[in-house]
VEXROZA-568000 format. One line per 2 residues: for each residue x, y, z of N, C-alpha, C. Coordinates in Angstrom, 2 decimals, decimal comma. Layout:
% residues N
X Y Z X Y Z X Y Z; ...
//
This chain:
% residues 147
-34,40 14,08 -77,35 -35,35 14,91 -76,65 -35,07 14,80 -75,15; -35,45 15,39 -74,40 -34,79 15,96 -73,50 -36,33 16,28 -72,53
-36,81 15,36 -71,37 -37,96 15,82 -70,92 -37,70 15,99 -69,22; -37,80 17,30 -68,74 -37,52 18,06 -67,23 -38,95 17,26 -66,85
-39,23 16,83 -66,27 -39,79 16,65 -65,22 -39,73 17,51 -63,32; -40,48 18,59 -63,01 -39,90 19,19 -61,74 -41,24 18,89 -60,83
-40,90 18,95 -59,51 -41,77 18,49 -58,43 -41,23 18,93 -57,04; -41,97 19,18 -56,04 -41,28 19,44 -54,76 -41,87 18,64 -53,52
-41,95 19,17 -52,59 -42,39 18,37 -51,43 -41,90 17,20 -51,36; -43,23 15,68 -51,39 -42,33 14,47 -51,24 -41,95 13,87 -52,65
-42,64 14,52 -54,03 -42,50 14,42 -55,29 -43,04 13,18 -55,62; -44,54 13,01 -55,20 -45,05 12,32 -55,50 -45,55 11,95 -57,08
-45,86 13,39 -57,59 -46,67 13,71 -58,64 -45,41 13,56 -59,67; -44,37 14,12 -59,47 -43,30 13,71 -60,44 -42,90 12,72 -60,82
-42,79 11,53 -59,27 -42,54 9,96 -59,68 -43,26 9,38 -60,56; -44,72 10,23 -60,36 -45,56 9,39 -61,20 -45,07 9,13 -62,90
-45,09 10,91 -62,60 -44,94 11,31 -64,65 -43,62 10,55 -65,00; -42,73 10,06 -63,94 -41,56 9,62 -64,70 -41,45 8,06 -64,98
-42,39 7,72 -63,87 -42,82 5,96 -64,38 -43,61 5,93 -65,41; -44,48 6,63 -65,54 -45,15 6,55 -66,97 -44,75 6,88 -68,20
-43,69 8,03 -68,19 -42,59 8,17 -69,45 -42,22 7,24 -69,67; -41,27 6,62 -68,60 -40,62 5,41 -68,73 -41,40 4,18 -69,52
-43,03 4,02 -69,04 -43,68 2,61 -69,89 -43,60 3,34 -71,24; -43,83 4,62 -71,30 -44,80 4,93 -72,64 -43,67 5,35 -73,48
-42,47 5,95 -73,52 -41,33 6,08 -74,43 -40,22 5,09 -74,67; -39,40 5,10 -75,73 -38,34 4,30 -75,69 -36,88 4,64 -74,47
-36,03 3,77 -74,55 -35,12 3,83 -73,20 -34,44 4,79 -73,40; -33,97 5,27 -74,30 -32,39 6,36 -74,41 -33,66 7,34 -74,04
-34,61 8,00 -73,91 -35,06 9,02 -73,83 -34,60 9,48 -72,36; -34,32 10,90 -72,89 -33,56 11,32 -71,58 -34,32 12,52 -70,28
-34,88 11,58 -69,32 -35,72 12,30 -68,21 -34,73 12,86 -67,08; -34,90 14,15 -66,68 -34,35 15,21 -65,92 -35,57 15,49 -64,74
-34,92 15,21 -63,95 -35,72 15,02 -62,40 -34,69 16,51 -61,80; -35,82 17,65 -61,55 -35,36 18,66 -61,10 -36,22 18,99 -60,14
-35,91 18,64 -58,70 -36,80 18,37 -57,48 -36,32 19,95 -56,71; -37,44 20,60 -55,79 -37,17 21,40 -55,25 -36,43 21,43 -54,14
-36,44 20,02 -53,59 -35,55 19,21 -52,48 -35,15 18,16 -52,52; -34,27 17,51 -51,90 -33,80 16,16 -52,00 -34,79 15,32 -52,42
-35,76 15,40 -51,28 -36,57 13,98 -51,13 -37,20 14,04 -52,68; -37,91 15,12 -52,80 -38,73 14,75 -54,16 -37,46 14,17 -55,55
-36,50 14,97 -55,39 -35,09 14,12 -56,53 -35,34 13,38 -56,25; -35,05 12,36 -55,45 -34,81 11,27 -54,97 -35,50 10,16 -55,50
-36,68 10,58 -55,12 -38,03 9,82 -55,45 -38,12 9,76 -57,01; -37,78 11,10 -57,89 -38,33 10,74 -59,48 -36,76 9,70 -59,27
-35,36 10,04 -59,32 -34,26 9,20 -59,56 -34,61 7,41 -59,54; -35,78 7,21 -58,64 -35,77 5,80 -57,98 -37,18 5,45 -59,00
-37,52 5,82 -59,62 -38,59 5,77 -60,75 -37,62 6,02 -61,81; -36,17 6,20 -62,14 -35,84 6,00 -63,17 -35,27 6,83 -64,30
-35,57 8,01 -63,61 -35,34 9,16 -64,02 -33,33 9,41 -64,62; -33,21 9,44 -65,88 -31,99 9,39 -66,28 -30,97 10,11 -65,32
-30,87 11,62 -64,98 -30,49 12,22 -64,33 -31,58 13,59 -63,48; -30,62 13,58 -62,42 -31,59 14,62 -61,28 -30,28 15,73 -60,98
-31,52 16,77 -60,39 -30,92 17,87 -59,62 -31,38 18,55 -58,45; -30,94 19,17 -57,75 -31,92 19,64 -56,20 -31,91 21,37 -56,60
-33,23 21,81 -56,14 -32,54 23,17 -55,40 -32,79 24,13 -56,46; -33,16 25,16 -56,09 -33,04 26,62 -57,09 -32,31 26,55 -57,99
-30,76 26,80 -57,71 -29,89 27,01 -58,86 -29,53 25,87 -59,72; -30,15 24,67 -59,43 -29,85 23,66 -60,24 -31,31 23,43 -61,70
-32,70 24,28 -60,69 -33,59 24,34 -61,70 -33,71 25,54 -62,52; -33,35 26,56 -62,15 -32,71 27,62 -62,86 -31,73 27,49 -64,09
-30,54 26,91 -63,72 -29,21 26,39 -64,83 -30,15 25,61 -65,58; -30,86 24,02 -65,14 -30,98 23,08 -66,35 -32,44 23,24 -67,14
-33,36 23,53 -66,60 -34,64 24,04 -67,25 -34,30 24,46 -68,57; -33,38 25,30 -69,14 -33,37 25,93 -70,55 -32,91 24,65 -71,62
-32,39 23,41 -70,64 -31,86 21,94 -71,41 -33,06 21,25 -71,99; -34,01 21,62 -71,99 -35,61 20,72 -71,39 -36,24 21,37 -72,55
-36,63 20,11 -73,55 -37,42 20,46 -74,77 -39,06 20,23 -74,95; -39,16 19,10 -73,40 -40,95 19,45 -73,04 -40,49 19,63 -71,25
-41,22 20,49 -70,60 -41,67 20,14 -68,90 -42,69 19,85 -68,79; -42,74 19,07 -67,48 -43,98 18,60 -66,99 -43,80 18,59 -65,78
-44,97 19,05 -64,83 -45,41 18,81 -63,97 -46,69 19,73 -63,38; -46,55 19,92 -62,17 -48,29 20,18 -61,70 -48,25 21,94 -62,15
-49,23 22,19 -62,37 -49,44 23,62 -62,62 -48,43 25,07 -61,19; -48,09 24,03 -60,11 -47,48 24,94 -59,34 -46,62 24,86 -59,66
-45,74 24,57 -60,21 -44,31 24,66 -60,41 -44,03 25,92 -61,42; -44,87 27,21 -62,10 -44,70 28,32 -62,68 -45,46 29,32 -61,52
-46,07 28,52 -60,29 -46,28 30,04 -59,50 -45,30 30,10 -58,31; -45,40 31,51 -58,24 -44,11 31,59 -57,21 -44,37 31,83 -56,14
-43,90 31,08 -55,23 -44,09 30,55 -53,63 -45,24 29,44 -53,29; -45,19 28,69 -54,53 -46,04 27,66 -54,40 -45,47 26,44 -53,79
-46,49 25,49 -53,51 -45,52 24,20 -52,43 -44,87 24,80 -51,70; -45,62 25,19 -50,36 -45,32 25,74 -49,18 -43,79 26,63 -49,20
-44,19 27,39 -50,60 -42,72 27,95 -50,30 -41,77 27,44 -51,32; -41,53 26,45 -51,31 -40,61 25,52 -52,04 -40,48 26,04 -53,31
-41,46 25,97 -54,12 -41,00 27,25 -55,60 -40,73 28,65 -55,91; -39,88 28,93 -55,59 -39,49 30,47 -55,41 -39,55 31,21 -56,45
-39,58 32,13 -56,45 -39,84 33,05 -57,73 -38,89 32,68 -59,02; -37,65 32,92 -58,37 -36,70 32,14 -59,62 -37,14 31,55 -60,18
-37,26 30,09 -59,34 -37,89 28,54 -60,02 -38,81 28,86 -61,22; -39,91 29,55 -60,72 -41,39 30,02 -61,26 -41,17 30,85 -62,83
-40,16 31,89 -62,76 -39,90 32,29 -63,70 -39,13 31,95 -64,68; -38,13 31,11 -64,16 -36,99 30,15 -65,37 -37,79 29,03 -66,05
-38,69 28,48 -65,22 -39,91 27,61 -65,73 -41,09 28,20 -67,04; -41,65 29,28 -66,44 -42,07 29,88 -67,16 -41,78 30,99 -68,55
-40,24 30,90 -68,17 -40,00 31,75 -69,32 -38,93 30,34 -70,14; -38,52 29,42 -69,91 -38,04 28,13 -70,74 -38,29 28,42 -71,78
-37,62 27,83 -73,10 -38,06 27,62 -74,60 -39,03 26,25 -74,34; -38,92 25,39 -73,54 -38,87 24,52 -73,27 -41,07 24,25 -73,77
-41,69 23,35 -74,11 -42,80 23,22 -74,08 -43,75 22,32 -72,27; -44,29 23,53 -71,95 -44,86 22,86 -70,89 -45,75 22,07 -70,76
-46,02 20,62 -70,44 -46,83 19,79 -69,99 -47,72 20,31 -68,76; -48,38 21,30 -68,17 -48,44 21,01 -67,05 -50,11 20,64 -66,56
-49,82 19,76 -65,29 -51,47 19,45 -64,88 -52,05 20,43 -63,79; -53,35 20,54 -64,35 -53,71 21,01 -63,71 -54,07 21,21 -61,98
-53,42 20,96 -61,11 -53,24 21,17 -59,43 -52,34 21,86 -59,39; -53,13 22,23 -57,99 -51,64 23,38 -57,42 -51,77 23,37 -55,90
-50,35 23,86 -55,80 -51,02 23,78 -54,30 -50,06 25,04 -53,72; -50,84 26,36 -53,22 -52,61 26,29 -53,19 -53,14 25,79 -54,19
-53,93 25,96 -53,44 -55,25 25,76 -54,96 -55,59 26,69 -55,78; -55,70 26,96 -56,71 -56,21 27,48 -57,85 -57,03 27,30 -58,53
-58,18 28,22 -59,06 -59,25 27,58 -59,64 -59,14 28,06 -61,26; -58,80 26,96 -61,77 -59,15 26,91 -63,17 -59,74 26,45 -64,28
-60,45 27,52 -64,68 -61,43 27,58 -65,65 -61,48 27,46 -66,58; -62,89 26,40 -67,36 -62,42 25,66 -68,18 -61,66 24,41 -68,36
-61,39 23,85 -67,13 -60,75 22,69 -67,13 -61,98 21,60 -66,23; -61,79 20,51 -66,12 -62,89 19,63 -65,28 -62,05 18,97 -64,53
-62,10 18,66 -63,61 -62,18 18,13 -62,48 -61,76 16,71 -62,50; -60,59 16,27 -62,50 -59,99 14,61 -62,82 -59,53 14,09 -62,09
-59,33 12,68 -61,63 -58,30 12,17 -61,30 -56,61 12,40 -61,25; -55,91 12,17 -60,54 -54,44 12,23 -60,95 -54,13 11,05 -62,25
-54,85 10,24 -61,88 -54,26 9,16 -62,92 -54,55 9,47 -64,24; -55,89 10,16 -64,43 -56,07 10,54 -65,78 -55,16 11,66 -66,20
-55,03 12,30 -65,29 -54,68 13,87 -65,82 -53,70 13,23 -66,53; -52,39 11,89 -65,63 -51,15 11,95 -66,28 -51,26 11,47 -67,65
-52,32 10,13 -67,46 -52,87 9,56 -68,87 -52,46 10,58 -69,90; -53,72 11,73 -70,10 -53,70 12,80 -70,66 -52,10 13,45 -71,37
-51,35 13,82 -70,35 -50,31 14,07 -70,21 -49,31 13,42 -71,00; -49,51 12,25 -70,95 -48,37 10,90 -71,60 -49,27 10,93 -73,13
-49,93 10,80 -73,10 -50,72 11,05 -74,59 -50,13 12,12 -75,61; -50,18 13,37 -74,99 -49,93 14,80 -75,44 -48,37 14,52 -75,56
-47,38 13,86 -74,45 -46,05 13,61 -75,12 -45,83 13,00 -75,73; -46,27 11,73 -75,90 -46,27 11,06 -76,99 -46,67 11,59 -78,72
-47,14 12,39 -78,73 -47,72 13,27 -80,15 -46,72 13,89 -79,99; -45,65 14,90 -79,19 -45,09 15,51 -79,45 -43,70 15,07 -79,73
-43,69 13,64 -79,21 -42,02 12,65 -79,47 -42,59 12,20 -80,60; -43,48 12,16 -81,48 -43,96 11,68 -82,99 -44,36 9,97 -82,82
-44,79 9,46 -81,71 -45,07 8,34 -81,56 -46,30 8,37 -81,00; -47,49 7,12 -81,69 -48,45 7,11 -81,87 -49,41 6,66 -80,70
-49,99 7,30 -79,92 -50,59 7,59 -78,55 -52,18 6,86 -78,44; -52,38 6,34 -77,22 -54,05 5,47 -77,44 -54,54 6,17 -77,76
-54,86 7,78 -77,76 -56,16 8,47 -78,37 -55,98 8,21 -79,62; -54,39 8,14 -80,31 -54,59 8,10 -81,77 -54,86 6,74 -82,43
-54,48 5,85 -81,63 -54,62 4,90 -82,32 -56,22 4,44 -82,46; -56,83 4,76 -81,21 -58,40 4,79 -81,15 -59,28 5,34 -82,55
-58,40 6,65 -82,97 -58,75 7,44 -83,67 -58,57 6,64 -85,30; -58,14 5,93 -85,01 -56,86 5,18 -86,72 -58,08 3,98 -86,64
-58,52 3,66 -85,81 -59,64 2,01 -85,51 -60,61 2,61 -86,34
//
């Protein structure tokens, strides 16, 4: 399995999701750090991230490799993160085979409905839960659920 992780700016939100893959999956699992700029690559790479890429045409090409994505809900709108997600980005993302993880922030902001209002830490919680069900390995909600 094969999990894209994408992020821009200083890629804060990406480092996160990729340290927490990292506790919550086994090692060969293979994380793809596809940053809109250096710095944010950089940052998932140094969290561990198997392999990275920078830049439009590198998230364009590898996105269709990527059997879940994750990251913040801006990374499918276009000209989101000051710019940094360009329409391309937005649409190779959004049109992927790929299954999207994504949390809910954006930046701008966006208001979406139907969702509540969380922490970052939970959202990823959340997040690592939902991949975990989908890598077939058994997640704290489920095991809560099995008690």
């Amino acid at each position: 399995m094969v999990i894209a992780v994408v992020d821009g700016m200083g890629g804060s939100i990406g480092t996160q999701i990729v340290l927490q893959l990292r506790q919550s999956l086994p090692e060969d699992t293979e994380i793809m750090a596809l940053g809109t700029n250096a710095i944010a690559t950089g940052s998932m790479m140094k969290a561990k991230a198997t392999r990275g890429a920078t830049g439009e045409n590198a998230v364009v090409v590898s996105i269709g490799d990527a059997d879940v994505i994750m990251g913040s809900l801006s990374i499918v709108v276009p000209n989101s993160m000051m710019g940094e997600v360009s329409p391309s980005i937005a649409t190779a993302i959004a049109s992927a085979p790929g299954r999207k993880v994504l949390l809910p922030i954006s930046n701008p902001p966006l208001d979406l409905l139907g969702t509540n209002r969380k922490p970052l830490q939970a959202l990823i919680k959340e997040a690592m839960q939902l991949v975990m069900e989908i890598y077939g390995l058994p997640s704290e909600a489920q095991e809560e659920k099995d008690v």
